[in-house]
C-alpha positions as CSV (number, residue, x, y, z in Angstrom):
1,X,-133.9,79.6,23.0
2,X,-130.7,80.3,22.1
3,X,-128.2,77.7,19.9
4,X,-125.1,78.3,17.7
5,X,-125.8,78.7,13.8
6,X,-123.7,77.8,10.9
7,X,-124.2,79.3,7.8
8,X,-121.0,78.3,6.1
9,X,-117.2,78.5,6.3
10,X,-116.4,81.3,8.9
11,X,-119.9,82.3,9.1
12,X,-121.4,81.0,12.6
13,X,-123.7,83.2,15.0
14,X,-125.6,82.7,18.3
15,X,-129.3,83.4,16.9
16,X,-132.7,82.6,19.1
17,X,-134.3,80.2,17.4
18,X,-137.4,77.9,17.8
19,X,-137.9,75.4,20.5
20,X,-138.6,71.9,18.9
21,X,-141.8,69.9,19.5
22,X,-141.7,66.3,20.3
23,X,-144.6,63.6,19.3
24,X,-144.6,60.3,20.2
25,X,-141.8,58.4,21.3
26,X,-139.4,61.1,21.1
27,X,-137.5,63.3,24.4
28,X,-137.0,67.1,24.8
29,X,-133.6,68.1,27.0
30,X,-132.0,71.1,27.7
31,X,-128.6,70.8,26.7
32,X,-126.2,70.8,30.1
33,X,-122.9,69.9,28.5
34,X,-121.4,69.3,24.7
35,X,-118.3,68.6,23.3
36,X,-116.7,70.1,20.6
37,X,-114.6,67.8,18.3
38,X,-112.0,68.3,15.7
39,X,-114.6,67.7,12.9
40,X,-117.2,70.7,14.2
41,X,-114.3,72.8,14.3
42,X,-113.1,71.9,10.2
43,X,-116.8,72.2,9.4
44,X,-116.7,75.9,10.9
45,X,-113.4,76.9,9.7
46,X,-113.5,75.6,6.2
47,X,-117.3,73.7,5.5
48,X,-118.1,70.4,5.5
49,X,-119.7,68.5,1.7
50,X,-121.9,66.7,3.6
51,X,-123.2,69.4,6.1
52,X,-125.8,71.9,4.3
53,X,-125.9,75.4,6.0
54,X,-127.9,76.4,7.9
55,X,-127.3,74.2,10.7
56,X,-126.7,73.4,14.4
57,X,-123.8,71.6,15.2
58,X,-122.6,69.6,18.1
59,X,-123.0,65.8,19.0
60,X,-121.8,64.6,21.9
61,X,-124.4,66.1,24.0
62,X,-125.3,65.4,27.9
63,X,-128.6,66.8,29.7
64,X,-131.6,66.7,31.4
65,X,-135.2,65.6,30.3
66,X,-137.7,68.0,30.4
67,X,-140.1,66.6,28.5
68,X,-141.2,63.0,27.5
69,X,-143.7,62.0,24.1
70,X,-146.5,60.0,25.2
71,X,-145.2,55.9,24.5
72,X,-141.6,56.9,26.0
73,X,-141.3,54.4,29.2
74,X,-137.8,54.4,30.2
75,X,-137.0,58.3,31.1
76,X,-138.7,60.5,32.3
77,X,-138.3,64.4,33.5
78,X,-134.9,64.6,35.8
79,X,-133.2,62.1,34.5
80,X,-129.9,62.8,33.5
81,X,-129.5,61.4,29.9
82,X,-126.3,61.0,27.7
83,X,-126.9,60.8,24.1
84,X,-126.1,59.3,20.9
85,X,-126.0,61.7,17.4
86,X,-127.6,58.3,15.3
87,X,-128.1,55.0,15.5
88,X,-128.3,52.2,12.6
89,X,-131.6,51.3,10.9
90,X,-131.2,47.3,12.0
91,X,-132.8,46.4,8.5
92,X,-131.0,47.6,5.7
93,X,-127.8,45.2,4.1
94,X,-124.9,46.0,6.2
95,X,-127.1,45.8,9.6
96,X,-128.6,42.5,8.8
97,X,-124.4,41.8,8.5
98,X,-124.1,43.6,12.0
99,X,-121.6,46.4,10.3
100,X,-123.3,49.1,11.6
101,X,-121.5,51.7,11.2
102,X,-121.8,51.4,7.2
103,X,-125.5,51.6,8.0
104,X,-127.3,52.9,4.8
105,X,-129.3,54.9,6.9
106,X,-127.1,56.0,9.7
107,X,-128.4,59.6,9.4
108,X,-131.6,59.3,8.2
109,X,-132.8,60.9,11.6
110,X,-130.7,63.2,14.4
111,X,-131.0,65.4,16.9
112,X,-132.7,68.3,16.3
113,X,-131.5,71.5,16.3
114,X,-128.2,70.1,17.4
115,X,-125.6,69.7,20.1
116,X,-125.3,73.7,20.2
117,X,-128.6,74.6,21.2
118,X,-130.2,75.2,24.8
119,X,-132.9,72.4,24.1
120,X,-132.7,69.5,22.1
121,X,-135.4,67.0,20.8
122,X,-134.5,63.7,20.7
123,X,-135.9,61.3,17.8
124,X,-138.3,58.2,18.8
125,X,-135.3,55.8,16.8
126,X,-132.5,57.6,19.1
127,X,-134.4,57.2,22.4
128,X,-135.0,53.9,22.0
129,X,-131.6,53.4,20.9
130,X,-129.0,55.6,22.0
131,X,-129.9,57.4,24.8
132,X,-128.6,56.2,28.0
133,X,-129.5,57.1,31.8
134,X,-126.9,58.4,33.7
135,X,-126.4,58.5,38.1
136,X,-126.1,62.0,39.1
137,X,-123.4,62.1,41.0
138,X,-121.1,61.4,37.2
139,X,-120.2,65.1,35.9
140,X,-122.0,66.1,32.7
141,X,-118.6,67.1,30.9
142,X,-117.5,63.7,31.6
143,X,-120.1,62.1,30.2
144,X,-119.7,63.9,26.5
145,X,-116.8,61.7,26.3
146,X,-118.7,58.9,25.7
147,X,-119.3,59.1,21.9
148,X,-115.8,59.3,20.7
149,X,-114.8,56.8,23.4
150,X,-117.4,54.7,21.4
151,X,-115.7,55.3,18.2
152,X,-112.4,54.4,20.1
153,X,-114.0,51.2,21.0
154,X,-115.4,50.2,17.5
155,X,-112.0,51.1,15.9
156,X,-110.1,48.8,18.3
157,X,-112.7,45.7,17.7
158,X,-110.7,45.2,14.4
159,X,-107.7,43.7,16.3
160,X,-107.3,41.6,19.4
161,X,-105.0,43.5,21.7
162,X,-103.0,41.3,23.3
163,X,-100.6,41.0,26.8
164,X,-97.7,41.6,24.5
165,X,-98.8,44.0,22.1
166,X,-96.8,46.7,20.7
167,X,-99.3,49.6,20.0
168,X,-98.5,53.2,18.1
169,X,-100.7,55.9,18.4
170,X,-100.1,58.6,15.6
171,X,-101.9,61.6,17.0
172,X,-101.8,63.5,20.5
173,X,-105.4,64.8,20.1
174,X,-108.4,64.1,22.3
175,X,-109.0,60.6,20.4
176,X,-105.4,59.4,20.8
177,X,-105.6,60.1,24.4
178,X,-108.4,58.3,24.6
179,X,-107.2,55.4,22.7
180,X,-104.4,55.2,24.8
181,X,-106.3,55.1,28.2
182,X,-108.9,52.6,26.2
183,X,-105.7,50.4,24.7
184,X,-104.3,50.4,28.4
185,X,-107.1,48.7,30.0
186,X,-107.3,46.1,27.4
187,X,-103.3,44.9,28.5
188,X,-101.1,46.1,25.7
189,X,-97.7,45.5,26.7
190,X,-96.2,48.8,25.3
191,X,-98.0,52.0,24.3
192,X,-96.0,54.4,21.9
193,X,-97.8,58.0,21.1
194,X,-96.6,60.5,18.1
195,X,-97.3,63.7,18.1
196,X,-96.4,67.6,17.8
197,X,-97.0,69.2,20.9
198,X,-94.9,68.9,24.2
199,X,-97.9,69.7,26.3
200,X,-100.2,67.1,24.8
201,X,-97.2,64.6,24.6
202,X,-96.9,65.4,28.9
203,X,-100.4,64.2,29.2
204,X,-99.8,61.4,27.4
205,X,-97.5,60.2,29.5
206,X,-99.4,61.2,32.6
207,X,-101.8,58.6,31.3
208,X,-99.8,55.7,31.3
209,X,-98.1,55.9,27.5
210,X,-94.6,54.1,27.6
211,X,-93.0,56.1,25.5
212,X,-93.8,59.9,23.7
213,X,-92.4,60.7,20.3
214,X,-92.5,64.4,18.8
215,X,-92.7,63.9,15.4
216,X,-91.1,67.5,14.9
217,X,-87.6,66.2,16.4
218,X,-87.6,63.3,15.5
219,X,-88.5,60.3,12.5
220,X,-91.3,58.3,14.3
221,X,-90.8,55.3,12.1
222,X,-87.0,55.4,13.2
223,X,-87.6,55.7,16.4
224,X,-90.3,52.9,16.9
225,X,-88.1,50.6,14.8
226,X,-85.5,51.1,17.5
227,X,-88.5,50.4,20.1
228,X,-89.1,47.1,18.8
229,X,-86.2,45.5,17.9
230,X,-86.5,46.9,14.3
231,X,-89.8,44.7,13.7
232,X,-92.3,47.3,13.6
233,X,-95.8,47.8,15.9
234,X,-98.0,45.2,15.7
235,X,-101.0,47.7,15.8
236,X,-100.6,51.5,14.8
237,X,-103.9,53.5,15.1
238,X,-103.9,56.5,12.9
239,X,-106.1,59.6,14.8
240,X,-104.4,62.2,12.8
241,X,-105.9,63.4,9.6
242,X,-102.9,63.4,7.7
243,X,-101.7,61.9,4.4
244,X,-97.9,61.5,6.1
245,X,-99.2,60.5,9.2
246,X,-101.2,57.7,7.3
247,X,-97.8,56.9,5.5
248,X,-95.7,56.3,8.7
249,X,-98.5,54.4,10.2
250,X,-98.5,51.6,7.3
251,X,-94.1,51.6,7.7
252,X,-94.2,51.2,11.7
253,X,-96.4,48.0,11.8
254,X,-94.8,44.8,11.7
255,X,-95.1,42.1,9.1
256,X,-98.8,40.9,9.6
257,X,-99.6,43.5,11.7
258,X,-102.5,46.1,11.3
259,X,-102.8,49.7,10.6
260,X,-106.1,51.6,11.3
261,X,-107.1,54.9,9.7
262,X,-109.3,56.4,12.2
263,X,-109.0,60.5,10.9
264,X,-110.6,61.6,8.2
265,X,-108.8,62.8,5.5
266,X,-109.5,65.9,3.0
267,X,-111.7,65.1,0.0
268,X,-109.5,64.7,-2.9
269,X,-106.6,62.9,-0.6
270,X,-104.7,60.3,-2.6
271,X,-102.5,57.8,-0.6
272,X,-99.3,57.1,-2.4
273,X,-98.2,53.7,-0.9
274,X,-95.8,50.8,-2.4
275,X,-98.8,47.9,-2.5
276,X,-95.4,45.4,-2.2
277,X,-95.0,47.1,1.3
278,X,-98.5,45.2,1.8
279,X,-98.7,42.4,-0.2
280,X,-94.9,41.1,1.1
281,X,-95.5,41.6,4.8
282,X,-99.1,40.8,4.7
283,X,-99.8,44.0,6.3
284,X,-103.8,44.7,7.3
285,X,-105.0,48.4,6.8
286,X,-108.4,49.0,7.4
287,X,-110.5,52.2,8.0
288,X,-112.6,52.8,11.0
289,X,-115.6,55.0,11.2
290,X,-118.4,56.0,14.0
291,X,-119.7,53.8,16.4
292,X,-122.4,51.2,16.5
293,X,-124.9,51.2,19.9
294,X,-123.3,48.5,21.7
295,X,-120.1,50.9,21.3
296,X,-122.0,53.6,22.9
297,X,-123.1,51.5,25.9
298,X,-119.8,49.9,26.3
299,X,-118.0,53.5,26.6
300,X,-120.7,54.5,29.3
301,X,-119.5,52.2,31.3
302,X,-115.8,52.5,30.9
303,X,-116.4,55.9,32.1
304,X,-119.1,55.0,34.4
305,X,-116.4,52.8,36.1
306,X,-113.6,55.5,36.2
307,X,-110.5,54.1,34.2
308,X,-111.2,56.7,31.6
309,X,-109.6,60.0,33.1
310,X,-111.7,63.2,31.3
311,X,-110.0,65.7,33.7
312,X,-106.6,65.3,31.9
313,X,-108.8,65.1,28.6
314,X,-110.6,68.3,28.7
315,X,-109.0,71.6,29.4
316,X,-111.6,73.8,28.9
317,X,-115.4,74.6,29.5
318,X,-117.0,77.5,28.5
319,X,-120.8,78.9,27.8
320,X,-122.6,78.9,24.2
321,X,-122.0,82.5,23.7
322,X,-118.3,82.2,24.4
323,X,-117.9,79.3,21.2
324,X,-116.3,81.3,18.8
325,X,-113.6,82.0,21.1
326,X,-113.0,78.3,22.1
327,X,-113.1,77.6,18.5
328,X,-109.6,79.8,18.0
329,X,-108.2,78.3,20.9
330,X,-108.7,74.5,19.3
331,X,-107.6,75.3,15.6
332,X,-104.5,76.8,17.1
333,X,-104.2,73.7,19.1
334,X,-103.8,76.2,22.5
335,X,-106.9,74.2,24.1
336,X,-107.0,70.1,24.2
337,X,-110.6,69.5,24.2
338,X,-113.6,72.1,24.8
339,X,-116.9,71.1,26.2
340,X,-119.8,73.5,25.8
341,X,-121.4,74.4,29.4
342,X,-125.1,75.2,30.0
């Protein structure tokens, strides 16, 4: 079969490789749709500490079974499966605490070659876990929106969004726009999103933000002052990677409001910030990472039930072979979101 290999910065090729065997309680599917995020595309362009060459890439990953381990009761071949990169141990410290996420196993086990690949297997702990059934008639692309929808979701857990909630989005990615569609169900009186790119800013506003701010024009924090009667956001959501970004996200929240850092930021990255800025206005900035199960399921079903809209989400699809292509088109931030096609 053939998948996508990365051997390092800069150094990826499409290679036939070995198709996995599966043993008890574990899944084998042939790879019908994945997406490709901003962090495969770092990890390709520039390597990744944590990601040892080589190695298939790719996580959020839709397909068919085509083969089931004896023991595995709730799919079988045909179904239409949607599925998780890892799920939590459920024993270790931070499980028994229901923080998930900081699992101290999280990635003990994963799927294996990887999103990238014609056929995937899928580990007993992930089937059981993290794999989901979908209908038929729900597009495959679509679905490969559910795992950073899930991430979405476990970020916004750490604040109540209410009916008259102010919320900044710093970033006109994929994951903003997804935030914004996920913060709009949930009520939020206003929705502000910052960005750099008219054509990402358009969407934005196609999706139901209240107000678009190009970050190139103009002084976000300026303007959002002026957009709440110079009190500040009571939730900013920082999606954008960025040390600045970060920086006007902790100055647009309000006194007693609450930043999130949702991007992950270069190793090395040192955040200068005036701790008076927090301790005076009793400002809550907190970090948010991955997705716990119940995330996963819950993101199913927001798309399961339509009010997430992928078709303004993802603007292209193309085969395995054509990857390295699509990866030039994302880093150059030409394409919005790419999803893998087989």
């Amino acid at each position: 079969m053939k998948a996508v290999v990365y051997y390092g910065a800069k150094d990826i090729r499409l290679e036939d490789v070995d198709v996995p065997k599966i043993k008890e309680g574990e899944i084998l599917i042939k790879m019908r749709a994945c997406g490709v995020c901003a962090t495969d595309i770092k990890t390709f362009l520039k390597g990744h500490p944590l990601i040892k060459p080589p190695n298939v890439l790719g996580h959020e990953v839709v397909g068919d079974v085509i083969d089931v381990g004896s023991n595995v009761t709730k799919f079988r071949r045909g179904d239409h499966v949607v599925v998780a990169p890892y799920v939590p141990c459920n024993a270790c410290y931070f499980c028994r605490r229901k923080a998930y996420t900081l699992c101290d196993y999280l990635f003990r086990e994963g799927l294996v070659p990887g999103g990238f690949a014609e056929i995937i297997k899928v580990p007993a702990s992930i089937v059981e876990k993290g794999t989901i059934k979908i209908p038929h008639h729900i597009p495959y692309e679509t679905a490969t929106l559910t795992e950073p929808l899930a991430c979405c979701i476990h970020g916004i857990e750490k604040c109540k969004v209410r009916s008259d909630d102010s919320v900044a989005i710093i970033g006109d990615g994929p994951i903003g726009l997804l935030y914004l569609q996920l913060i709009r169900s949930m009520g939020a009186n206003k929705v502000f999103i910052c960005g750099h790119h008219e054509y990402r800013l358009k969407i934005a506003e196609d999706l139901g933000a209240d107000i678009t701010i190009n970050s190139g024009m103009e002084n976000p924090i300026k303007r959002v002052m002026e957009l709440t009667e110079n009190r500040g956001t009571d939730i900013t959501i920082v999606c954008a990677g960025s040390l600045l970004a970060a920086e006007q996200g902790i100055r647009m929240t309000r006194k007693g409001g609450i930043t999130i850092l949702f991007g992950g930021f270069p190793s090395g990255s040192v955040l200068e910030v005036d701790p008076n800025i927090i301790h005076y206005s009793e400002l809550i900035v907190t970090g948010s990472f991955g997705f716990s199960p119940d995330n996963f399921r819950k993101a199913f079903r927001l798309i399961k039930s339509g009010k997430i809209n992928a078709g303004k989400i993802i603007t292209h699809k193309v085969s395995l072979d054509e990857i390295l292509n699509v990866i030039d088109l994302l880093a150059s931030r030409k394409c919005l979101k790419a999803v893998i096609i087989a």
